[in-house]
N, C-alpha and C positions, 0 to 999 in steps of 0.2 A: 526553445533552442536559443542557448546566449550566441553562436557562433553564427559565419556568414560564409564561411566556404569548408569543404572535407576532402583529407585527402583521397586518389583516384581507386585504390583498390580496399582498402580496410573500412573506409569512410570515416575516417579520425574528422576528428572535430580543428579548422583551422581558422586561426585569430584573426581578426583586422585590425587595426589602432582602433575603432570606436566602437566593438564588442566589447559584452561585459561576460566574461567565463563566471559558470556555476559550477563548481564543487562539487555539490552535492549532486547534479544531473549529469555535467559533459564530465565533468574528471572523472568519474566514475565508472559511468559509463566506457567509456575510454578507456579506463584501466581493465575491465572486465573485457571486453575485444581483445586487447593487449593479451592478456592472461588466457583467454581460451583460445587465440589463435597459437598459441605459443606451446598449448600443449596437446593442440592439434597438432603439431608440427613435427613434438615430441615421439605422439604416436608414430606416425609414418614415420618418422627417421626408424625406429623401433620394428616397425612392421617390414620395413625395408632390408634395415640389418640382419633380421632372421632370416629372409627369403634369397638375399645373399650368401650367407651360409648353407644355406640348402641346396641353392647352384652351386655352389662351389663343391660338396660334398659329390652332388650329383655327376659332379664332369670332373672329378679326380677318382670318383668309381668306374665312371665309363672310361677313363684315360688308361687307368689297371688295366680293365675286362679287355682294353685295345692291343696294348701293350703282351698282355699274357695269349692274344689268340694269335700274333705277329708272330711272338716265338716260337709258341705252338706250331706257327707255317714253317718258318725257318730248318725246324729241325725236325718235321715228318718226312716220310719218306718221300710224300708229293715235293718235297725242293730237293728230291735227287733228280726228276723225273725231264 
């Protein structure tokens, strides 16, 4: 490990003036973190988007079903009553 501190949540590799960065270890390695958090992230945003859609589907069907049983009260005979 050329580095001397990381940051707090990814654990990136952070410099000091008298570290010496490797290429071939910390950059890499770093870019690879980089790369798979990023399309971890991509998932979920993805997994989220559909599941949003599906509520939204969900509670403009039930919003209908509301709608149509309201009127259905309105103009049975029970709202003479």
């Amino acid at each position: 490990m050329s580095y001397s501190e990381e940051t707090p949540y990814y654990k990136l590799p952070l410099y000091l003036a008298d570290d010496r960065p490797s290429y071939l270890g910390d950059w890499n390695e770093t870019m690879n973190k980089i790369d798979s958090t990023m399309k971890s992230n991509e998932s979920s945003s993805n997994n989220n988007e559909v599941a949003i859609a599906n509520l939204k589907e969900y509670v403009d069907n039930n919003t209908t079903t509301l709608n149509d049983r309201i009127c259905l009260l309105y103009t049975s005979d029970a709202a003479d009553d």
